[in-house]
N, C-alpha and C positions, 0 to 999 in steps of 0.2 A: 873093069869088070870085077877084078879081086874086092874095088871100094863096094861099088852097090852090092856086093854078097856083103860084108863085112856091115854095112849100114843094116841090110837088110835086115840079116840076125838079132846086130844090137836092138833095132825096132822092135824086132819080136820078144826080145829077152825081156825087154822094159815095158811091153803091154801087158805080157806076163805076169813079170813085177807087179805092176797095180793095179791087177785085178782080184790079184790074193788081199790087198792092201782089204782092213774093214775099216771103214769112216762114218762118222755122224757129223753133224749140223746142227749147231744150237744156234739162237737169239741170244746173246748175252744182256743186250739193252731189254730186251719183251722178260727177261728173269728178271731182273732186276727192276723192273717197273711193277711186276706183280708183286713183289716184295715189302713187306708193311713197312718193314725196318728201312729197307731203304729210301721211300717214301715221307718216314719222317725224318729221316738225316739230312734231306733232299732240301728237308719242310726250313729243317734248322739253320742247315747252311745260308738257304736263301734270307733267313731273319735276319743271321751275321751280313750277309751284303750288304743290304737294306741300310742298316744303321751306320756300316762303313763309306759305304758312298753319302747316307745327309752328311754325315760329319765331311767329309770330303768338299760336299757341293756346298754348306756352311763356308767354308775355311774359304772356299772360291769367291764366295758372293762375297765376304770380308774384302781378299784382294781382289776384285771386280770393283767394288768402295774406293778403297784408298787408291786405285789407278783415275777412277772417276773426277775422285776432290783431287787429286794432286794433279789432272790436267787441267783441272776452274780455277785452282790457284799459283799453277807455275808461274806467270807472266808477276805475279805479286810476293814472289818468295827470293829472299838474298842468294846468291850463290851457294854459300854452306848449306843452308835451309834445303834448299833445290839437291845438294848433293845428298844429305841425309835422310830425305823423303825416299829418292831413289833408292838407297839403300834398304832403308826400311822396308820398300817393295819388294826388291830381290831376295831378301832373305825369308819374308814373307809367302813367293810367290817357291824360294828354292824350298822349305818348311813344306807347302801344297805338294811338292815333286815328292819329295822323302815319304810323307803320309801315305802319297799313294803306290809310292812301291813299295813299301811296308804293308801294306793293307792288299792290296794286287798283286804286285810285281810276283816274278820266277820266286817259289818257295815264300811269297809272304804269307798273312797272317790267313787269308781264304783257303792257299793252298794247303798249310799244314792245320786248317781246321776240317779240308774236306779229307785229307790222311787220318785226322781222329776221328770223325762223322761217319764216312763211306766207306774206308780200306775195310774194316770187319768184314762187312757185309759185303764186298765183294769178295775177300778171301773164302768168305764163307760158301759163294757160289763157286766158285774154283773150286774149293776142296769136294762140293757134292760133283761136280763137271770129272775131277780125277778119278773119283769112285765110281762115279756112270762105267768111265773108260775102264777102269780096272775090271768093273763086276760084268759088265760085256764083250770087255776084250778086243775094244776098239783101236786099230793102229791111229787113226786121228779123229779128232772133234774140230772143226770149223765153225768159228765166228763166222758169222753170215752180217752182222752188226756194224753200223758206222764205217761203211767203207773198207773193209775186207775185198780181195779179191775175189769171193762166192760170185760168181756170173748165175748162175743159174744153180738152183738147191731143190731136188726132187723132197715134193711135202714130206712124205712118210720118211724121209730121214731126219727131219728138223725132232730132236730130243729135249725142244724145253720143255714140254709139259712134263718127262720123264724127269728132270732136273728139279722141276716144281715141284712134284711129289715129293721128291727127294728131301726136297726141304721142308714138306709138310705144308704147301701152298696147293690152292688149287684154285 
């Protein structure tokens, strides 16, 4: 009996608790799409892919060649020959691995060109997001974006058009 009063309480204390709590609701992706700048960082980055992958898918078709002729002419190649060929593939084929985690992989050249290109412009909506909160006096602001936990977001609290303003978009 002592527990279900003891629960009890707690229950009450804590509905309490977050009903004082003030929150909003943005769209971080719906800001960020309306945004010119982001738009064209968006525009650039994809340029950079673009020509990193033909170089990529060049470099492939090269070794996709030499796999080609060196299985039409294995049966007519000396053993050294045969072994050298092989080689020349592998290093060829390890060169395609290197490029593209250079170019792709964790922290290559995409990634730290989308850190030059995008981080601005998203700091720049964070910082109007901090100012919302500050100049409204919001205890939270909720991404409702890419998978957030938001179940459900009553309209009239979603603040990105407030944020858009903010930043002089509309």
């Amino acid at each position: 009996m002592k527990y279900i009063f003891t629960l009890g309480i707690a229950l009450f204390c804590s509905v309490g608790f977050l009903s004082a709590q003030r929150y909003a609701v943005i769209d971080s992706k719906f800001i960020l799409e309306k945004l010119p700048d982001y738009k064209e960082a968006q525009a650039r980055l994809d340029q950079f892919s673009v020509l990193w992958q033909q170089e990529i898918d060049q470099k492939q078709t090269a070794v996709d060649k030499m796999v080609k002729d060196f299985e039409a002419e294995q049966v007519m190649l000396t053993e050294a020959l045969r072994k050298k060929r092989e080689d020349e593939i592998y290093n060829k084929e390890k060169e395609l691995r290197d490029l593209q985690r250079k170019r792709f992989g964790f922290e290559g050249d995409l990634f730290r060109k989308r850190m030059e290109l995008i981080k601005p412009v998203q700091d720049r909506v964070y910082n109007a997001i901090q100012k919302l909160a500050v100049e409204k006096q919001y205890d939270f602001i909720l991404d409702k974006s890419e998978g957030i936990t938001v179940i459900f977001a009553d309209p009239k609290l979603d603040k990105s058009e407030d944020v858009l303003r903010s930043l002089g978009v509309k």
